[in-house]
N, C-alpha and C positions, 0 to 999 in steps of 0.2 A: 430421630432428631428433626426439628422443623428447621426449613431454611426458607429465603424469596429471595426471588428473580426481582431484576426488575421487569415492568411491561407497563410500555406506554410512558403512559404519566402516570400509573399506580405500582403494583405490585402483585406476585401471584404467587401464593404460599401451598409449602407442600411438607410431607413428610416422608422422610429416608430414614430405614431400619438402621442401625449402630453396625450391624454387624453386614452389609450392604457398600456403605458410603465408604471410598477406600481414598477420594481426595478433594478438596476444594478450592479450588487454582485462583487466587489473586494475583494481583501484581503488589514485588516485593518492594516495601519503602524506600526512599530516597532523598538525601539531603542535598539539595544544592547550594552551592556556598554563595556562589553568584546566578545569577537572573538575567534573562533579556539580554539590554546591549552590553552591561559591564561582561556577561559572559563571552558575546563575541568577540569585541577587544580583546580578553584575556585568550580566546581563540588564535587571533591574529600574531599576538605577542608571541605563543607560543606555536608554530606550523610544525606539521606530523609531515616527513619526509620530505621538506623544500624546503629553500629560506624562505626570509619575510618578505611579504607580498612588495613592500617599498622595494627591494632591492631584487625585485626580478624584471619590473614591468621599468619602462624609462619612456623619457617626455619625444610625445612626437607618435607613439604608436597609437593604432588605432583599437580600441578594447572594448567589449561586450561583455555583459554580466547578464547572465540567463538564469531566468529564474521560476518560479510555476506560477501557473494563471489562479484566475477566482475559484477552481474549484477542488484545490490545495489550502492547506493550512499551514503553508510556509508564509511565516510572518517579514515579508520583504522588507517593509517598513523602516524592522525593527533592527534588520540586519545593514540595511546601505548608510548609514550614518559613518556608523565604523568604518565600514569598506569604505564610502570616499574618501576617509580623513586618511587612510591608509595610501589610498591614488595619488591623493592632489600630496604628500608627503614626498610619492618620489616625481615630481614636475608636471604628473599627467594633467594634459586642459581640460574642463570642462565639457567641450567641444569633440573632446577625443572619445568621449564615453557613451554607451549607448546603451539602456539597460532593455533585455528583450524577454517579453511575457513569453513563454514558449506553451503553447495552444495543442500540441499533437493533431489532436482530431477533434478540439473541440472548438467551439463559437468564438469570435472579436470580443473583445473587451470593449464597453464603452468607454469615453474621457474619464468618468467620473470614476468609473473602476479602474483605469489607470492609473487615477491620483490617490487613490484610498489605497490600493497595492503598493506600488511606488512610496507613500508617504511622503508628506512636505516638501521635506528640504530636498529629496531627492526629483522629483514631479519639475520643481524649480527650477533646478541646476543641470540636468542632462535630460538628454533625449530619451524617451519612453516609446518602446513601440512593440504591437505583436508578432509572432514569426506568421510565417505565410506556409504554407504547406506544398503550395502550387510555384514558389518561386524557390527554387532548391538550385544544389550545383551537385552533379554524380562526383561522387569522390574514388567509388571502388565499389567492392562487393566483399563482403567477409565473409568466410569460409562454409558458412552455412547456406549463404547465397543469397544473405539482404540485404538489397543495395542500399550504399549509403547515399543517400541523399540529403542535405544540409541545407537547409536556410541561407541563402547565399550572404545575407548577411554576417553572420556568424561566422562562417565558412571562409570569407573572405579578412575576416578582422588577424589584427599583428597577434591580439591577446585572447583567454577565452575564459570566464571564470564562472564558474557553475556555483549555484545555491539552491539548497534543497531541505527539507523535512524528512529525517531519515523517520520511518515506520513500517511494518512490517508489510508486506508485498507479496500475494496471494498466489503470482506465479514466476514473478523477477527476483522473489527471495526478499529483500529490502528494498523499499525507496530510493532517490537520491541517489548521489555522487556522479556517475557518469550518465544517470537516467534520464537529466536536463539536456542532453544532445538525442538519446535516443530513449523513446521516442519523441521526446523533446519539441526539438527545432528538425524532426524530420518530415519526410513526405508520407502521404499516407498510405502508398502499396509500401516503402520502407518499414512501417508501422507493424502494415496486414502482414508482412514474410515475416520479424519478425516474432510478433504474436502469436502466429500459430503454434508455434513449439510449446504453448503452456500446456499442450495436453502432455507433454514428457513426464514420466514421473518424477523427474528431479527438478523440475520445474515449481517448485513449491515455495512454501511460507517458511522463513528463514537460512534458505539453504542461498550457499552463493558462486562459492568457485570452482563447484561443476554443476551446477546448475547453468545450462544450455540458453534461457532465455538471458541470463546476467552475462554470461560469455560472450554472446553475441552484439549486448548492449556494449561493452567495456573495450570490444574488438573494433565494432563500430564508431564509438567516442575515437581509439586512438586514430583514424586515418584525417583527422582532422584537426585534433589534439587537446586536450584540456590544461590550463595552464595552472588553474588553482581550482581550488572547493571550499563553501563556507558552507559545511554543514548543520545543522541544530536538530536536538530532540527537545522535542515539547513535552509537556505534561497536561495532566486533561482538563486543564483550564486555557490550554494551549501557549501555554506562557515556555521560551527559552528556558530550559534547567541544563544544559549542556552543548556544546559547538564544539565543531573541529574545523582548521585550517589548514589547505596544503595539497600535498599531492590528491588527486582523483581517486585513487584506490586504498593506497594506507593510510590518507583521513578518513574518507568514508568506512574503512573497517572498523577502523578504531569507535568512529560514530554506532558502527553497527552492534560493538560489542557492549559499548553502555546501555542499546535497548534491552539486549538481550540479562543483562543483570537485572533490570526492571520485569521483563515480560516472561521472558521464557524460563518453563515450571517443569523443571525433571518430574517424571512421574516414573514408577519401580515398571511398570507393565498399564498395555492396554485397558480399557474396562470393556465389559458388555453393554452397558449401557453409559451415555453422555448427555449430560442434560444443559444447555450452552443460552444462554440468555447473551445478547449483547448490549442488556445493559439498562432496556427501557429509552425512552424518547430523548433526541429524535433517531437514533440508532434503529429502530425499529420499526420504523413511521413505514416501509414499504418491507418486502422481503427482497429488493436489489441491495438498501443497503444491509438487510440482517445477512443475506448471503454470506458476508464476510467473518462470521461468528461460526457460521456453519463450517467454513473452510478450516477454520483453523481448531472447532472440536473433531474433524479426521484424523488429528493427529492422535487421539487417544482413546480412539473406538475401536474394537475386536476389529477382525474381518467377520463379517456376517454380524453385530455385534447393532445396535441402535441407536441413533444421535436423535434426541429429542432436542429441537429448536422453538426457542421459547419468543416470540415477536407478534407484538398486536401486530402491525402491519396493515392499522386503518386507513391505508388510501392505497391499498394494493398491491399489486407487483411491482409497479413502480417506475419501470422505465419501459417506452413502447416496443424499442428491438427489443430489449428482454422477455417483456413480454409476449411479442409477436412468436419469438422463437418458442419460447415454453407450450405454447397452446398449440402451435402448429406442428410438433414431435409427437410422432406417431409410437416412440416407444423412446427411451432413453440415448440409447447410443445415436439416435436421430443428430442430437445435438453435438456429441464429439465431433463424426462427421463433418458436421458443418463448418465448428467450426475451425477444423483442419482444412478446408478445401475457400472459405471464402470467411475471413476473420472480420468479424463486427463488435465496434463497443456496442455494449449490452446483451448481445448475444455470446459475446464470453463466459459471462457470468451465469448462461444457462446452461454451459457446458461443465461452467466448475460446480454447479450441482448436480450435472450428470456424472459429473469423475466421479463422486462423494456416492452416488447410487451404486456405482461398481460392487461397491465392499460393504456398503451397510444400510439399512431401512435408515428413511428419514420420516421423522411424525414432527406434524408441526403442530405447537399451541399458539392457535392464533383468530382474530377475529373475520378473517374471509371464512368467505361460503365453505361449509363443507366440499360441494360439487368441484369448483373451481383447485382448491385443493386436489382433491384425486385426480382433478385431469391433468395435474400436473409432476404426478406417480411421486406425491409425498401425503401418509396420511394423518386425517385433522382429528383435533382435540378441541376443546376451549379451556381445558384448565391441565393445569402440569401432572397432579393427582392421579388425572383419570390415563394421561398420557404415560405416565410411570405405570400405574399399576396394568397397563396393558403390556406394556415392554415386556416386566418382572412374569406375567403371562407366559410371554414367548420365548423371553432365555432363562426361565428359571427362580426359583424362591432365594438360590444363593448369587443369582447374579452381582459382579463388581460395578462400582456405581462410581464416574466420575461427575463433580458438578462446575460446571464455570461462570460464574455469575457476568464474568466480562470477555465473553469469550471473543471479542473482536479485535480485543488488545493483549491477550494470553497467548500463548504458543507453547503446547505441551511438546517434551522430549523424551518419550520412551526409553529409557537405557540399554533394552534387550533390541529395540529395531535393530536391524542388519544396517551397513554402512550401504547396500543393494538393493535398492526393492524387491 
């Protein structure tokens, strides 16, 4: 059978024997009845374990809606129209409201990106501002021993209402819900402790309530408290196809299990080989962001078994900690290590291609140097072909063949996995 990836802004064709190919993981269709704001309204009308946002919040308190910065595709916009009319319904001023970018570890927003985020009428009508990472209030320590540290603004406010893009989440399980406090509006040793726990093994893509990194988020949210959640999933034009409103954890479930009817692909058993495109440009424009296709074809590779990762990745590795860490590992585990002892963005993401080395060869088809490639103990191709038939080499003529043409929005489910690593 002939199939293609995407790559780039082309495509990169190959051939899989019949009796080889054993799956090809898309995401399953979906009909949204409503769209954008009509859907969040109907979110609001209807809240998953609380009542309705009018009749919790009352006039005179002071209220904070946290929500993600520029380099999130939660469409804020699109969501605070509804949410005001819902405020100013039950007496809230104007004056009372404060909508707050939450930055983590990353850059200030300019004005203009606070207006384009924000959108219009909201920009106008209340206060915009970004959290501060340096001006925190210690609230406690959760049980794992990361301190909460809170934006004091936040921290301090009567009310607290989180908005988020639920999507799948490479070592927090999912996006969103109580993820806009931590790490949110946190400090950033709060961040680094806890971050480091994604080297757990349950620490992965779709798992949630023992998963130790979401634990310790959703431990952290409550010493401070969340009072509502407007959550959304997007669709890949990034457009509202579903919201939930309401409690912090039984709307976000709820939110989580609607991705999971789109994304996530029972497969019978692992394969020996995985062949994992994320999709073509700009998904692939570096190998920081293909990283995330990688992560999530782990889920359906043997142990000892091959992910072939398919990403031009014409302007590199892509981000500089990432790549500072990748070239400076002396050997793979260099990078767990690290970063269990001193957690850095971008240096994350060399570790979660060290986790993925554990248990399987990684070959990339890609447009970097061959050289750069091996020093970075992943080996190069330039077309899929030559990359398969090397695989089909080392595990065999019958080897099982999964392929995922979008593997950065798929999450395969093994049935036979243990509920244990």
């Amino acid at each position: 059978m002939e199939l293609e990836l995407g790559y780039g802004n082309g495509v990169q064709r190959f051939v899989v024997k019949d009796k080889n190919l054993t799956d090809v993981l898309v995401p399953n269709a979906v009909q949204a009845k409503l769209k954008g704001e009509e859907e969040v309204r109907r979110a609001l009308l209807e809240p998953i374990g609380a009542p309705p946002l009018r009749e919790l919040v009352h006039p005179g308190e002071k209220i904070v809606v946290v929500t993600s910065d520029i380099t999130r595709p939660m469409p804020t916009s699109k969501v605070m129209p509804a949410l005001l009319d819902e405020l100013y319904a039950a007496g809230v001023r104007t004056e009372d409201i404060t909508l707050v970018f939450a930055l983590g570890n990353h850059r200030k927003h300019t004005e203009q990106e606070h207006r384009q985020l924000a959108g219009e009428r909201a920009w106008k009508e209340i206060t915009c501002v970004d959290s501060d990472p340096t001006d925190c209030v210690r609230l406690g320590t959760t049980k794992s021993g990361t301190p909460v540290d809170i934006f004091r603004l936040v921290a301090q406010a009567d009310r607290r209402i989180c908005l988020g893009n639920i999507e799948y989440h490479f070592f927090a399980g999912y996006s969103a819900g109580a993820k806009a406090i931590m790490p949110g509006v946190s400090s950033r040793d709060a961040i680094d402790f806890n971050h480091r726990m994604m080297t757990h093994p349950f620490s992965c893509t779709g798992r949630l309530d023992d998963n130790p990194v979401r634990m310790d988020i959703e431990e952290a949210a409550k010493f401070c408290g969340v009072d509502y959640i407007v959550n959304v999933v997007l669709d890949e034009h990034k457009e509202i196809i579903f919201a939930v409103a309401g409690d912090v954890t039984k709307a976000h479930r709820a939110g989580c299990r609607f991705l999971d009817g789109i994304y996530r692909k029972p497969i019978a058993n692992r394969s020996d080989i995985v062949i994992a495109s994320p999709g073509g440009a700009p998904k692939d424009i570096n190998l920081y962001q293909a990283q995330k296709a990688l992560d999530n074809a782990k889920h359906a590779v043997k142990k000892g078994g091959i992910i072939i990762l398919v990403g031009s990745c014409k302007e590199g590795l892509g981000e500089k900690i990432f790549e500072t860490w990748m070239l400076e590992a002396k050997h793979p585990g260099d990078l767990i290590r690290r970063v269990e002892t001193s957690f850095g963005y971008g240096g994350h993401k060399a570790a979660a291609i060290a986790l993925v080395l554990e248990d399987a060869d990684i070959y990339l088809v890609s447009d970097l140097d061959p050289g750069l490639v091996r020093s970075i103990f992943l080996t190069p191709f330039s077309t899929v072909q030559d990359a398969l038939d090397a695989a089909l080499r080392k595990t065999g003529e019958n080897a099982q063949i999964i392929v995922m043409p979008y593997a950065g929005s798929t999450v395969p489910e093994c049935r036979q996995d243990a509920v244990s690593p």
